[in-house]
N, C-alpha and C positions, 0 to 999 in steps of 0.2 A: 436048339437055338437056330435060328433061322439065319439066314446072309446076311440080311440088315445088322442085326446085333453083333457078329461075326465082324463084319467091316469095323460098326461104331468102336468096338473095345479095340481092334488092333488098332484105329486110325487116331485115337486120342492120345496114347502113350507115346507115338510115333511122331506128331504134331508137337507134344508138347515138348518131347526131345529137342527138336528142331526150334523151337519158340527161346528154350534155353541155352542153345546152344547159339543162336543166333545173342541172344539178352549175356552171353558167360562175361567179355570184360565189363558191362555195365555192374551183373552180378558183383563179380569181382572188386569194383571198384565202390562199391555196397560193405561188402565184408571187409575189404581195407580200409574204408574211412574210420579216421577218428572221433569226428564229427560230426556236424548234420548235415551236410553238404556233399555233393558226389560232381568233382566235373565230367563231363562229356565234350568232347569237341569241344567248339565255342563258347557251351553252354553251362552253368552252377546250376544244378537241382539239387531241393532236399531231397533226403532217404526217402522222406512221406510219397513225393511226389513221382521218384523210381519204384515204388512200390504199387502206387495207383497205377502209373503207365503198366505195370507186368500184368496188375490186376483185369485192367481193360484190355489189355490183350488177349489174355488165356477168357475170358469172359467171351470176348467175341468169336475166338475158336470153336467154345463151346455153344454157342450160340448156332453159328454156321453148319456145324456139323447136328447141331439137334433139327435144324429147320431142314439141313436135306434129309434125314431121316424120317420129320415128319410127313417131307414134300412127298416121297417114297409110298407111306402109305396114305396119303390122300389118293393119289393116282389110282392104288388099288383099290383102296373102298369108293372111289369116288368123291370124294367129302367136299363141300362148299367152304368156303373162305371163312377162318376160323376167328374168331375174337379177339383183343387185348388177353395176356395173364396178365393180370393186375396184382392180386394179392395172393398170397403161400401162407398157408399155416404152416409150422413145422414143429414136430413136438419130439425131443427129445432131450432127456434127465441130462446130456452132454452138450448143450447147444456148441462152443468150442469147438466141439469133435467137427462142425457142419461150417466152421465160421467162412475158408475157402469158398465152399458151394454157394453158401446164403450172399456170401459179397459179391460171388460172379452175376447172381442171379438180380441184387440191388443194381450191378453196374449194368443191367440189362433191361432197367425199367421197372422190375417189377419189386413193388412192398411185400417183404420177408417177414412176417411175427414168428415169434419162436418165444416155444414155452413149456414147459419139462414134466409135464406131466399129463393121462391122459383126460383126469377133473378138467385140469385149465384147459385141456382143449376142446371139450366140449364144450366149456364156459365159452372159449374165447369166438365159438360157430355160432353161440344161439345169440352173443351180443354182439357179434362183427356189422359196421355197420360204413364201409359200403360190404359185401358178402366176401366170403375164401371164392379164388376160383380153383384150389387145389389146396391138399392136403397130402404132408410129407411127414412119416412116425419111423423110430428104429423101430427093433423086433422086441427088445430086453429092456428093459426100465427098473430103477431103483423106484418107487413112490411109496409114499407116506411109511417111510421106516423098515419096506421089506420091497424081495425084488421079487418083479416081476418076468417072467421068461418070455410068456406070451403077451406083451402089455399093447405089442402095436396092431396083434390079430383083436384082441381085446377090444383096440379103440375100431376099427375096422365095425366090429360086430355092434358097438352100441351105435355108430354115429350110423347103419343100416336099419337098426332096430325104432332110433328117432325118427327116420323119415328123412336123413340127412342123404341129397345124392351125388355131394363134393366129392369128384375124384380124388381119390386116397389111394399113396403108394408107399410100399413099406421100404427105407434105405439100410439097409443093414449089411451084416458082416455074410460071407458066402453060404452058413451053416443056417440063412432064412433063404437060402432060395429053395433047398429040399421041403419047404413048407409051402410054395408057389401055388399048390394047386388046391390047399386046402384055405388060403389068404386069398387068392381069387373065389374059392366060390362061396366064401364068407360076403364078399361083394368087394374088395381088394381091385385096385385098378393095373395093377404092376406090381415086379417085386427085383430089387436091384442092389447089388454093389455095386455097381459101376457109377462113377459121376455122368459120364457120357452119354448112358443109357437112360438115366434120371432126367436129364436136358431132354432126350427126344424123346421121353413120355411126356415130362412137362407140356414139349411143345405141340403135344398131339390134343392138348386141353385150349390152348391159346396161343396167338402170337407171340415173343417178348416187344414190349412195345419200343425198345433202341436199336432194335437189330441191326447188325452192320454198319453204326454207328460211332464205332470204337477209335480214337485217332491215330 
């Protein structure tokens, strides 16, 4: 594991301690409502609306630290000014499990489709219509009745096999990164359990188009 990744995973738990910790009596005042209403200060918010605020929060976090991450490696490969991300595919049988990552990644600009299986993901590549500018699979999939173990290296190899050249990273549990080198040279762009580390792969595909826009 290199420095870069080294830094990203300490500095996101560390961050977001500090995000919460700074958020604890708003939190607080979240969990003791009986209500829908949460005062602050001056101020009557819904729960909705302390919710969104944590959201955009930790969203810009992730934002910030994925963008010096990617700034990191431009510098090294040299790389020219990268594009909007716009759209994510994201394919797994749990969307739920992803619902945190996918909202941060909405409150950052960019359109999340999410779809559980690896059929609809290819379906949803060949009819997407403006294109994915990335692609996100777990490792393990239930589909059509039996599971799958290998289902995200699976999708990896047909959507190479198509002619598809959408970066594709697999998110999963720690026991796919011992598969890292066999998901990369299937054609695999990444392989990660970290949220943190998923942001500055993301961000090495495209900009988010909100960045540092969070209030």
């Amino acid at each position: 594991m290199d420095l870069l990744s080294v830094v990203s995973s300490l500095a996101w738990p560390i961050i977001a301690g500090l995000v919460i910790w700074r958020l604890l009596p708003t939190i607080k005042n979240v969990i003791g409502s009986r209500g829908f209403t949460v005062k602050i200060g001056s101020a009557e918010l819904t729960v909705q609306e302390v919710s969104d605020k944590l959201l955009k929060t930790t969203a810009d976090i992730q934002g910030k630290l994925a963008s010096a991450g990617a700034s990191e490696y431009s510098v090294m490969e040299s790389r020219s000014p990268l594009p909007p991300l716009r759209r994510v595919l994201w394919v797994d049988d749990h969307p739920a499990n992803n619902a945190y990552e996918a909202a941060q990644l909405q409150a950052l600009g960019v359109d999340v489709v999410q779809v559980e299986s690896t059929g609809q993901g290819i379906e949803a590549l060949s009819t997407a219509a403006p294109p994915f500018d990335a692609v996100i699979s777990d490792m393990a999939r239930n589909e059509n009745g039996s599971f799958h173990a290998e289902a995200g290296l699976e999708l990896v190899r047909e959507m190479r096999a198509g002619g598809r050249p959408v970066p594709v990273f697999i998110y999963a549990s720690h026991q796919a990164l011992a598969r890292r080198s066999e998901i990369l040279a299937a054609g695999g762009n990444g392989v990660t359990s970290s949220p943190t580390q998923l942001f500055a792969l993301l961000r090495k595909v495209g900009e988010f188009p909100q960045e540092y826009t969070a209030d």
